[in-house]
C-alpha positions as a Markdown table, in Angstrom:
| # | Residue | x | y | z |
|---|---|---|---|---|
| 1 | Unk | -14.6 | 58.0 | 20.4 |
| 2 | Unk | -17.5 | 55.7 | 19.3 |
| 3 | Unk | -16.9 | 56.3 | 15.8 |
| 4 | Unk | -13.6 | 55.4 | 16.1 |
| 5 | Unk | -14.4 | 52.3 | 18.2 |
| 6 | Unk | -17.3 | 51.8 | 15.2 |
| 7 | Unk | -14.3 | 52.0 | 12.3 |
| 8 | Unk | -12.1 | 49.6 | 14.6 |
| 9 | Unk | -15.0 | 47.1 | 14.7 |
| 10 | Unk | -16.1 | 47.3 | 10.5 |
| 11 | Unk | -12.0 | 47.4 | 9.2 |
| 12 | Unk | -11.7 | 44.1 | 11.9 |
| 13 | Unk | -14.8 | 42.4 | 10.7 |
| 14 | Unk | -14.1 | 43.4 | 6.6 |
| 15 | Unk | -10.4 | 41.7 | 7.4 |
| 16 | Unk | -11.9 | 38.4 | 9.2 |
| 17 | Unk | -14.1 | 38.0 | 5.9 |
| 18 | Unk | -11.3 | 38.6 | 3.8 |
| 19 | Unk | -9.6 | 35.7 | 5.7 |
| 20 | Unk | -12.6 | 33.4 | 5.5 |
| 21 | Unk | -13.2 | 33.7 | 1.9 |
| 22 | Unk | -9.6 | 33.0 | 1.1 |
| 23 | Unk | -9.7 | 30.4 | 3.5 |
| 24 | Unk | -13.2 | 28.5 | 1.7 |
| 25 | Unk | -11.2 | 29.6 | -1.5 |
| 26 | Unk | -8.1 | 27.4 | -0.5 |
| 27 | Unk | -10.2 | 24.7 | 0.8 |
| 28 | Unk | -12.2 | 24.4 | -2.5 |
| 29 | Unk | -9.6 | 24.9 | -4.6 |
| 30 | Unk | -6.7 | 22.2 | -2.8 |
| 31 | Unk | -5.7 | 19.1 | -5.1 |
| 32 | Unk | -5.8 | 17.0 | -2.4 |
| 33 | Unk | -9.1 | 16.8 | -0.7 |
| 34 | Unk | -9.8 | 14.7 | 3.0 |
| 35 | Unk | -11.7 | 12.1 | 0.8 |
| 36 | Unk | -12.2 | 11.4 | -2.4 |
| 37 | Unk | -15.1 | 12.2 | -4.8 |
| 38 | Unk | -17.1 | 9.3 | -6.5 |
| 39 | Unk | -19.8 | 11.8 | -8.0 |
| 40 | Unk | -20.4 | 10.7 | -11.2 |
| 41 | Unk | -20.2 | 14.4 | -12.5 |
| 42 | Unk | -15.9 | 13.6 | -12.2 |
| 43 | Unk | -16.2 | 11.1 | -15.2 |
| 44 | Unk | -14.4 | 12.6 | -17.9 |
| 45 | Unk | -14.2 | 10.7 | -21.7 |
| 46 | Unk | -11.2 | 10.8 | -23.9 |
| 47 | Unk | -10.1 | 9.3 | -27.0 |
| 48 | Unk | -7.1 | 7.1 | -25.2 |
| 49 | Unk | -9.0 | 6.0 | -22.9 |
| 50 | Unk | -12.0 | 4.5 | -25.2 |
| 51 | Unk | -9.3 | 2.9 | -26.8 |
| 52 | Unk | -7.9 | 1.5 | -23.8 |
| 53 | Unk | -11.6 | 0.3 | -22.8 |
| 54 | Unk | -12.2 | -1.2 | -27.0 |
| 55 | Unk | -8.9 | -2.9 | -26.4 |
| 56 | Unk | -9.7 | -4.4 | -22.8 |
| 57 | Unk | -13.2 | -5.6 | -24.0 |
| 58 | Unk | -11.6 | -7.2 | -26.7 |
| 59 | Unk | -9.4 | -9.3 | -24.6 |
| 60 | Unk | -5.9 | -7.5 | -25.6 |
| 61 | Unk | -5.5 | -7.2 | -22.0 |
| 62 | Unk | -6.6 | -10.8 | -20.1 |
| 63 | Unk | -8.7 | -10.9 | -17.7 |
| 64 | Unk | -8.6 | -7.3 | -16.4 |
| 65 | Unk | -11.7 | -7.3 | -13.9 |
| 66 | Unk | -11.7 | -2.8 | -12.8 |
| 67 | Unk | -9.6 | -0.2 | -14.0 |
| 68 | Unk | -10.3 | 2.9 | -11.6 |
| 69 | Unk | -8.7 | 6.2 | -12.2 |
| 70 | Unk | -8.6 | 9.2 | -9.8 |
| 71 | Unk | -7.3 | 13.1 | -10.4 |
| 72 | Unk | -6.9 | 15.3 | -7.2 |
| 73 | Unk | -9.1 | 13.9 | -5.3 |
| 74 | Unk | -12.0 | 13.2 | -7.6 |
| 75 | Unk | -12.6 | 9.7 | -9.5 |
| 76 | Unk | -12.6 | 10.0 | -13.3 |
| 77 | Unk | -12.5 | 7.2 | -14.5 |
| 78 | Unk | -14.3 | 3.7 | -13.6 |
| 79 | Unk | -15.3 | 0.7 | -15.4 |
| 80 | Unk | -15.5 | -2.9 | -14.5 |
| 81 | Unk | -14.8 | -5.8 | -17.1 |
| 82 | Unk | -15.1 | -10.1 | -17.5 |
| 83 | Unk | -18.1 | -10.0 | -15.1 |
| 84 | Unk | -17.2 | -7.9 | -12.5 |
| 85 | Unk | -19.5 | -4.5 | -11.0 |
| 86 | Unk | -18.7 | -1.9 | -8.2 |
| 87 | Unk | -19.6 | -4.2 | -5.4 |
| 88 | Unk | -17.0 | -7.1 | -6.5 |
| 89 | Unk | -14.3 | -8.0 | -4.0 |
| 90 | Unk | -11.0 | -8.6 | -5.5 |
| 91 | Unk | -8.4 | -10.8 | -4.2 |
| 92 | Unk | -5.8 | -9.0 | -5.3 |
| 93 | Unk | -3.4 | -11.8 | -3.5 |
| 94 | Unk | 0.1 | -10.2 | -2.4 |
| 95 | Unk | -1.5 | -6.4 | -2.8 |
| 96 | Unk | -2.5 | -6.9 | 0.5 |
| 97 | Unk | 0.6 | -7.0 | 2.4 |
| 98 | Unk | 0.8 | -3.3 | 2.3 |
| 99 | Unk | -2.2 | -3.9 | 5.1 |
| 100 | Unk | 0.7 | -5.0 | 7.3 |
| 101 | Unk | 2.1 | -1.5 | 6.9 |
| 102 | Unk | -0.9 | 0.1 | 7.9 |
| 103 | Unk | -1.1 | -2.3 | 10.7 |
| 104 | Unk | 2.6 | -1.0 | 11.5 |
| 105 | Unk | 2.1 | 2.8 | 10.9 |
| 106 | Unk | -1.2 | 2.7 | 13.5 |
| 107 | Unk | 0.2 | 0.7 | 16.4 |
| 108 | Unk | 3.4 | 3.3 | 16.2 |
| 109 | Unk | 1.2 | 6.3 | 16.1 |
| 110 | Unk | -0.8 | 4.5 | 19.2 |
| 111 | Unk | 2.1 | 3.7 | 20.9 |
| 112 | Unk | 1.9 | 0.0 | 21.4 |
| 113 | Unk | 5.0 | 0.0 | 19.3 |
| 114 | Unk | 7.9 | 2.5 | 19.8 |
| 115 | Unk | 9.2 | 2.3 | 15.9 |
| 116 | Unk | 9.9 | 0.4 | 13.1 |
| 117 | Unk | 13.1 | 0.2 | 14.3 |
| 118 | Unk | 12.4 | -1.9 | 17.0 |
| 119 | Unk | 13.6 | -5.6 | 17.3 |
| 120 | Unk | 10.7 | -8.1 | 16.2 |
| 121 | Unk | 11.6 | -11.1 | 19.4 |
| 122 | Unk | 10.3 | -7.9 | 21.8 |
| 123 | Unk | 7.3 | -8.5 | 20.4 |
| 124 | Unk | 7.4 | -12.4 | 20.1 |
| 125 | Unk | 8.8 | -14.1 | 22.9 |
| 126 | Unk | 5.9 | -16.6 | 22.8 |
| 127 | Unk | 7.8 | -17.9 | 20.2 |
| 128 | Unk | 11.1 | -18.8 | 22.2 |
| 129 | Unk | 13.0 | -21.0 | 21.9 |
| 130 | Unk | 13.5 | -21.1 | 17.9 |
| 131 | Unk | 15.4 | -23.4 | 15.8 |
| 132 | Unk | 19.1 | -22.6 | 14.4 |
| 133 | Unk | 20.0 | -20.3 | 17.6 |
| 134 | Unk | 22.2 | -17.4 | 16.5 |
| 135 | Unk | 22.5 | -14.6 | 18.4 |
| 136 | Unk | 22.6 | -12.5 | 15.1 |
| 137 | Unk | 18.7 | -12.8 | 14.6 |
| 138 | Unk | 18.3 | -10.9 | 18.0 |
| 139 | Unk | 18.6 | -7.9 | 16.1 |
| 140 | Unk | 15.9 | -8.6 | 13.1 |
| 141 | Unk | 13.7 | -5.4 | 13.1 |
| 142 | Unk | 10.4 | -4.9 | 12.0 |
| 143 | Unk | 11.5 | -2.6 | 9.7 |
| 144 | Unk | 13.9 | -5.4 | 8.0 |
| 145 | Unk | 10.5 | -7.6 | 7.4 |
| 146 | Unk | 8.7 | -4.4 | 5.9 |
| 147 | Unk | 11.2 | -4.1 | 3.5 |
| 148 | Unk | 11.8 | -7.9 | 2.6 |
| 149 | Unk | 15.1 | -7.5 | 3.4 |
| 150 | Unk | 15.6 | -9.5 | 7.3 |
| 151 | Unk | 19.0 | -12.2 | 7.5 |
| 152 | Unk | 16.2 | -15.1 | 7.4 |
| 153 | Unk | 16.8 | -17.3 | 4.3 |
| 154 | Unk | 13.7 | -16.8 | 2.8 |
| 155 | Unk | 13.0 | -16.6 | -0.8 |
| 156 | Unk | 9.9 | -16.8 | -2.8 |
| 157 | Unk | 11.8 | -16.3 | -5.8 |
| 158 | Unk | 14.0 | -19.4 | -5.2 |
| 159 | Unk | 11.8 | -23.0 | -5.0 |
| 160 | Unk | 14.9 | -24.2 | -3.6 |
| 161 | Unk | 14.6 | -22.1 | -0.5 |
| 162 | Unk | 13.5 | -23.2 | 3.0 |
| 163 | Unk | 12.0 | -20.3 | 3.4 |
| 164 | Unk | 9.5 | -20.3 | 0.1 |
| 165 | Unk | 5.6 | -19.6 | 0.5 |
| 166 | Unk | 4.6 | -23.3 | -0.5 |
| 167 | Unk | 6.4 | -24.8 | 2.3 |
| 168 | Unk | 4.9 | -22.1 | 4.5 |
| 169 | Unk | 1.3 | -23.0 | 3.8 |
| 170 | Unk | 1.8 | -26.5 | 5.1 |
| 171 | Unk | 2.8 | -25.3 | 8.4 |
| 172 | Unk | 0.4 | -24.0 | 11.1 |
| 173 | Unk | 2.1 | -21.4 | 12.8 |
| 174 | Unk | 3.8 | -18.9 | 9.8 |
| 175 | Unk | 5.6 | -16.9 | 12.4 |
| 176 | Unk | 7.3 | -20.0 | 13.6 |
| 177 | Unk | 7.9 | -21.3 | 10.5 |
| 178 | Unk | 9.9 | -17.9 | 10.0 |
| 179 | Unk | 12.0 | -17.5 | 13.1 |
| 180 | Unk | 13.3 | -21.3 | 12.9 |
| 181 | Unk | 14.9 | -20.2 | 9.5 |
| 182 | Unk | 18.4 | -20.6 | 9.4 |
| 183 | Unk | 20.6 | -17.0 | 8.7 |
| 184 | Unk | 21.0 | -16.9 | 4.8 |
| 185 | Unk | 24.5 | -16.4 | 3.2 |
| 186 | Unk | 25.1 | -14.5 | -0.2 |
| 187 | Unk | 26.5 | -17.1 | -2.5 |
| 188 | Unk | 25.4 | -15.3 | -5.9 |
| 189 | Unk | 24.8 | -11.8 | -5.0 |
| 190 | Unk | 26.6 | -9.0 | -3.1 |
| 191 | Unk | 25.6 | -8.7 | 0.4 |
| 192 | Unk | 23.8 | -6.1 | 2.1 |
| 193 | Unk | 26.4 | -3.8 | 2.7 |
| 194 | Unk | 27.8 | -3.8 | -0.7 |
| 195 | Unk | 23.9 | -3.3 | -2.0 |
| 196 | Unk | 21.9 | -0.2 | -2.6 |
| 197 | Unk | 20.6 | 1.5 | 0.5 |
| 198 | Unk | 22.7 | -1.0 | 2.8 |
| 199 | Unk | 19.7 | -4.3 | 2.3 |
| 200 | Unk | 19.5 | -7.0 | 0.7 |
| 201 | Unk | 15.9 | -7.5 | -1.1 |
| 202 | Unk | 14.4 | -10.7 | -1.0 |
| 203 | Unk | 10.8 | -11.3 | -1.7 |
| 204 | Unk | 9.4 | -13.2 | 0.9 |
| 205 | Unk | 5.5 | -14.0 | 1.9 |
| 206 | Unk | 6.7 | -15.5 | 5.6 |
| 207 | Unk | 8.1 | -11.8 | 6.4 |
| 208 | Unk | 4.9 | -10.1 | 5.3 |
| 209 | Unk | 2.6 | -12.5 | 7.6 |
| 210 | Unk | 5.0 | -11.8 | 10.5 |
| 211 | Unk | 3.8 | -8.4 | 11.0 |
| 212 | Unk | 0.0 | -9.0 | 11.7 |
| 213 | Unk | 1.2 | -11.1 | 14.6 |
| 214 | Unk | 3.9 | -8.4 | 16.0 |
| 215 | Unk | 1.4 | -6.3 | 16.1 |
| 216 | Unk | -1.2 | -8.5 | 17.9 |
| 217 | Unk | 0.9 | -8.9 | 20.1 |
| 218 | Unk | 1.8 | -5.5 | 20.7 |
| 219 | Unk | -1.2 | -4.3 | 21.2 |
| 220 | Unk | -2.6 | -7.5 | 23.1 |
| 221 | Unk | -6.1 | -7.5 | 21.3 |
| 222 | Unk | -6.6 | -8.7 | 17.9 |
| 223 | Unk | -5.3 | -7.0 | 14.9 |
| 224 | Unk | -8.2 | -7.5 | 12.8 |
| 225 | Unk | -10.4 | -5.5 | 14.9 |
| 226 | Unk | -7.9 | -2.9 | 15.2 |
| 227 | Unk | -7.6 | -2.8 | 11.9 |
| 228 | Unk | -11.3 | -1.9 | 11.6 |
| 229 | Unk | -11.6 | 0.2 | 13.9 |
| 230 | Unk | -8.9 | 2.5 | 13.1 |
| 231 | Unk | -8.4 | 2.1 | 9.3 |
| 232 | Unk | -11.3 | 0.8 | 7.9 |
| 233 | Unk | -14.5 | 2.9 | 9.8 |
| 234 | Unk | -12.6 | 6.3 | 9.0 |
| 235 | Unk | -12.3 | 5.4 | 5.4 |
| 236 | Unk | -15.9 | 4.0 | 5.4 |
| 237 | Unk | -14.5 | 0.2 | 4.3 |
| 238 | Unk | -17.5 | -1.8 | 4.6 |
| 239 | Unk | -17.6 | -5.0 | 2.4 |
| 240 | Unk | -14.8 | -7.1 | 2.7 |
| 241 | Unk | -13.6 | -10.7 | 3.4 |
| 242 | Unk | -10.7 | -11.0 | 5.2 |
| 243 | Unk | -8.0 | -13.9 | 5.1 |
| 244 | Unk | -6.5 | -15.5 | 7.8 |
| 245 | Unk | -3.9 | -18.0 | 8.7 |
| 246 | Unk | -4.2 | -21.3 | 10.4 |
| 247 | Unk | -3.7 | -19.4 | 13.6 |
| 248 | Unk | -6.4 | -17.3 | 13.0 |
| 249 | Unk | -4.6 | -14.2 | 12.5 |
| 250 | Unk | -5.1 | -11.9 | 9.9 |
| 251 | Unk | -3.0 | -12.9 | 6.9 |
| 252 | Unk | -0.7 | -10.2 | 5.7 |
| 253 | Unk | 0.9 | -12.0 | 3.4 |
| 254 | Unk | -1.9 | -11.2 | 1.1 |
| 255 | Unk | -5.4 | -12.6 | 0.0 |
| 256 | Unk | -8.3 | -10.7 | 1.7 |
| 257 | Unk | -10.7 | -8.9 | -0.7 |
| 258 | Unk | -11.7 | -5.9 | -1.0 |
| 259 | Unk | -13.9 | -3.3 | -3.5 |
| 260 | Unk | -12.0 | -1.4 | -6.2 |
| 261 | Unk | -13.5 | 1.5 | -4.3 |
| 262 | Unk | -12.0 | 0.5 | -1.1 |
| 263 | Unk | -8.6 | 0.0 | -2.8 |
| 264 | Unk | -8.7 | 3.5 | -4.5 |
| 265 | Unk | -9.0 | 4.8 | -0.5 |
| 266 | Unk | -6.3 | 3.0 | 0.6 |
| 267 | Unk | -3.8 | 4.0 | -2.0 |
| 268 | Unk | -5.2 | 8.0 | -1.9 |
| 269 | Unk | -4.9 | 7.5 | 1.6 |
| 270 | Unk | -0.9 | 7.2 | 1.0 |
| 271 | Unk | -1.1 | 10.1 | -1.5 |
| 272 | Unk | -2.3 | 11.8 | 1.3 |
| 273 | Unk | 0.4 | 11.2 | 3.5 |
| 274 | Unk | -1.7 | 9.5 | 6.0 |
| 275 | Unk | -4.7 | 12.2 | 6.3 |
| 276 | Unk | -8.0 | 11.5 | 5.4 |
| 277 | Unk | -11.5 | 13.6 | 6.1 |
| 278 | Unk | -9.5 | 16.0 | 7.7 |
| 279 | Unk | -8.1 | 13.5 | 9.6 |
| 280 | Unk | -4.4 | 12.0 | 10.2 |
| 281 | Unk | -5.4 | 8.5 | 10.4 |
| 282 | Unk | -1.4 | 7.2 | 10.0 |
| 283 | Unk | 1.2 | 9.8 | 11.0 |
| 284 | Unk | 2.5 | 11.5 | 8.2 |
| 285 | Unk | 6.4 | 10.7 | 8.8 |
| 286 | Unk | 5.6 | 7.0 | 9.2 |
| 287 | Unk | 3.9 | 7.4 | 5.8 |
| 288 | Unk | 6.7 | 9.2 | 3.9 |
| 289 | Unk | 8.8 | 6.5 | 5.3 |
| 290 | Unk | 7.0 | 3.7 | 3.5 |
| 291 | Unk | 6.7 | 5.4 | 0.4 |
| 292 | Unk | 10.2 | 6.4 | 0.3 |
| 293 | Unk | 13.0 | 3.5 | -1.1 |
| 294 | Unk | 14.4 | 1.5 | 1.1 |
| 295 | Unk | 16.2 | -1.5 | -0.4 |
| 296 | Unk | 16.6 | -2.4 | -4.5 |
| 297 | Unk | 14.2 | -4.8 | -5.8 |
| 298 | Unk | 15.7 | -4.8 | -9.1 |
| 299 | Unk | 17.1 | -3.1 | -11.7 |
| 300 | Unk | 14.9 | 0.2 | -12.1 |
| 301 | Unk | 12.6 | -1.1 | -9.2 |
| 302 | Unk | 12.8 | 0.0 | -5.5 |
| 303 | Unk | 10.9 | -1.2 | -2.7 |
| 304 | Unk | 9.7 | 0.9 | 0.7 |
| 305 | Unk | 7.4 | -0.6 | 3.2 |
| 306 | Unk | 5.1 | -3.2 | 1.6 |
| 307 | Unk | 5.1 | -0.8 | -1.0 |
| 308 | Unk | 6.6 | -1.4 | -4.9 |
| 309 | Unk | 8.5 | 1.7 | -6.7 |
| 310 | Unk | 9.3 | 2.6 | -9.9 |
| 311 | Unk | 8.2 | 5.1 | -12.6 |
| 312 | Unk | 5.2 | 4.7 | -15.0 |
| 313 | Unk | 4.6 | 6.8 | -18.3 |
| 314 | Unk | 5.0 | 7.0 | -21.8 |
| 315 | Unk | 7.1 | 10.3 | -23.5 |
| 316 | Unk | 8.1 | 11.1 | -20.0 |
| 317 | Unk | 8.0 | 9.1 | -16.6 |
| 318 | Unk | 6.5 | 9.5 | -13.2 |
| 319 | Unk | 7.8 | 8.6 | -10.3 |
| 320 | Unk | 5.5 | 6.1 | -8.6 |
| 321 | Unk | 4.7 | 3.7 | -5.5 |
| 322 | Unk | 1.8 | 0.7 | -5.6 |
| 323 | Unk | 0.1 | -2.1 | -4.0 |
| 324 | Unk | 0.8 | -5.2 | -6.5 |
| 325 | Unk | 0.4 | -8.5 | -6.0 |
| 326 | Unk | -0.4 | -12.1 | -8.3 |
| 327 | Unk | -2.1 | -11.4 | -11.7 |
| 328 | Unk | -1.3 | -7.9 | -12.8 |
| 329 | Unk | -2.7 | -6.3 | -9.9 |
| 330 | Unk | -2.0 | -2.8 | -8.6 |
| 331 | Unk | -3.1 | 0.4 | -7.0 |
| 332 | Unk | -0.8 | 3.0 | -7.9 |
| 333 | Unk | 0.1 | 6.4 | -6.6 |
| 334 | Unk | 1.5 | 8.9 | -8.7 |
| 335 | Unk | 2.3 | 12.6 | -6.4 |
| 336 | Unk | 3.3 | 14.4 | -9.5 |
| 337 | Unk | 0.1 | 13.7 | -11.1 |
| 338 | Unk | -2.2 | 14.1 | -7.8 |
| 339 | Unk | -3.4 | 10.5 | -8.9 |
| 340 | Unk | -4.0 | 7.3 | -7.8 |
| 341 | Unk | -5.0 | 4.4 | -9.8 |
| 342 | Unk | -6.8 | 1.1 | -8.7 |
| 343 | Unk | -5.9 | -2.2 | -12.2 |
| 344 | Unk | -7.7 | -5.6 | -10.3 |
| 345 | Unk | -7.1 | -8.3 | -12.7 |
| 346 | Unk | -7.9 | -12.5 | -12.3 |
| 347 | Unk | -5.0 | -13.2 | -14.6 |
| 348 | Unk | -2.6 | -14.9 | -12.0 |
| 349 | Unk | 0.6 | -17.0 | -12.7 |
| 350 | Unk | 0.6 | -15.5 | -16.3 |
| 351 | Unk | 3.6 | -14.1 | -16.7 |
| 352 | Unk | 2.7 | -11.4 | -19.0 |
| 353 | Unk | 0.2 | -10.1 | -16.1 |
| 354 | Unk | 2.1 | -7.4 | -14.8 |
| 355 | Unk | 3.4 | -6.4 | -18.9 |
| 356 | Unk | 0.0 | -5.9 | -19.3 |
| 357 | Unk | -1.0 | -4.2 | -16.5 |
| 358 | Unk | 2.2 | -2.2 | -16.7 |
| 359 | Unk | 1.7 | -1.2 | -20.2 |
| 360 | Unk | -1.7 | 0.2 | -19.5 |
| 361 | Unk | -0.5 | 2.5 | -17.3 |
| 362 | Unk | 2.7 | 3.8 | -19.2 |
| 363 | Unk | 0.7 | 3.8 | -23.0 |
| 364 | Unk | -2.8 | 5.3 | -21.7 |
| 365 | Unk | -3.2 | 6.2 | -18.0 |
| 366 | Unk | -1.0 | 7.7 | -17.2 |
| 367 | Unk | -0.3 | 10.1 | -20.7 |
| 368 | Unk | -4.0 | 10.7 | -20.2 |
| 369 | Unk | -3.2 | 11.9 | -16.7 |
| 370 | Unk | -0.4 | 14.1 | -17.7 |
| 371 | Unk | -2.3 | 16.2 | -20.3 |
């Protein structure tokens, strides 16, 4: 009886250690770790990439100030150009809306918010009454402003617009400056119903600085200190300077500035779905949400939340979202690949910024990547 009690206990045990060791072997092995790895061990060197570094050095590429490459989890590739170092702060201008969806994805999760879905005057009735009343903006969602796509006529891409950025700027309160917009017709373009995934895309800087006061006032404290607390202390985001509009909310329509590091974290941090250290930080189904398309920027371009999409690569292409704002700037995520890359550049209003920025993914990032 006590040997068989003895064999029970050593064939339980040897089984339990089976299961650990394939357990740390998993672990250790996943392409996708909690956080990611800046040991300088990762760097790898590789003929493409040299040239891409000759080429940037040389000024092919203007005013490229970081080029940051990661591989499951681990960060290969890092150099910094035209004077900048690791502890730089970038102002990657309109990359930074994408903090609005963070803002978004954490007050959902915390349930000051019930969902994207959810009409945007619930959330700002300190802004009653607004200017050209129609009972059709009533049903504006946040989810319409995430996307660029709400019935306001707003337009960046249009200086004749009431709506446009520069006209914006000049006014105190943004939100307000929003809501009083008149309801936009379609005088050149099908309208949403008749476009691709049932909006109508229109790039717009007063919809993205919307969201950081929804949220405020959702959660009735402000939302740059949630913001730290909940997104920036788990992914250890230290140095910063943050923007903020004449009404001393956090602007989300872009600006604040941030290490390449820090950038590389938030973009793995989509890559990740959300998780981070072992960690969900931003629920997982808000995440595949905004990383999914959901309206038509352009031809061969898609939008999500905050989020730009479109394929990157050479002989073959890779489906792809990213952070992108004035310049060239972007911080790209790439699931085939398990990769993320972080391209800060100071070359704004150039309008080859993005061509070059663009073409250093698709002719030596990301071929290097695929190899």
């Amino acid at each position: 009886m006590v040997c068989a009690l003895f064999l029970t206990f050593i064939n339980q045990f040897t089984s339990m250690k089976i299961f650990l060791s394939t357990s740390l072997i998993l672990l250790i092995c996943s392409p996708v770790f909690g956080q990611l790895g800046f040991s300088e061990k990762n760097r790898i060197t590789h003929p493409v990439l040299t040239e891409m570094d000759a080429k940037i050095n040389n000024g092919d590429y203007e005013r490229v100030t970081s080029v940051l490459i990661a591989k499951d989890g681990k960060l290969i590739y890092e150099k910094y150009y035209n004077g900048a170092d690791r502890d730089s702060q970038h102002n990657v201008r309109s990359g930074t809306k994408t903090i609005a969806t963070f803002l978004t994805g954490l007050a959902i999760d915390k349930g000051f918010i019930n969902s994207e879905k959810d009409k945007i005057y619930t959330y700002l009735q300190n802004k009653m009454p607004v200017k050209n009343p129609d009972p059709r903006k009533e049903n504006i969602t946040i989810e319409d402003l995430l996307t660029m796509s709400c019935m306001l006529e707003t337009d960046d891409g249009n200086f004749l617009s009431r709506g446009h950025e520069e006209r914006m700027y000049y006014i105190e309160d943004w939100t307000q400056f929003l809501l009083d917009l008149p309801v936009r017709s379609y005088p050149f373009n099908p309208p949403p119903a008749e476009q691709p995934y049932g909006r109508f895309f229109h790039y717009s800087s007063a919809q993205a600085a919307a969201v950081s006061e929804i949220v405020e006032n959702a959660i009735g404290s402000k939302a740059d200190e949630f913001l730290k607390e909940h997104l920036f202390k788990p992914l250890a985001i230290r140095d910063y300077k943050l923007h903020y509009t004449p009404a001393k909310i956090i602007n989300t329509a872009g600006g604040s500035e941030y290490r390449s590091r820090d950038f590389l974290k938030m973009i793995q941090l989509c890559l990740q779905n959300g998780r981070w250290n072992n960690k969900q930080i931003i629920s997982e189904a808000f995440m595949k949400k905004a990383t999914s398309p959901k309206a038509n920027a352009r031809e061969g371009v898609d939008y999500g939340y905050f989020l730009w999409i479109n394929p990157f690569g050479k002989d073959k292409k890779y489906d792809a979202y990213y952070m992108s704002g004035n310049g060239g700037n972007k911080m790209v995520a790439i699931p085939e690949l398990n990769a993320t890359v972080v391209i800060t550049s100071t070359n704004y209003n150039n309008r080859n910024a993005h061509g070059y920025t663009d073409d250093l993914m698709n002719s030596y990032i990301v071929p290097v990547l695929s190899e």
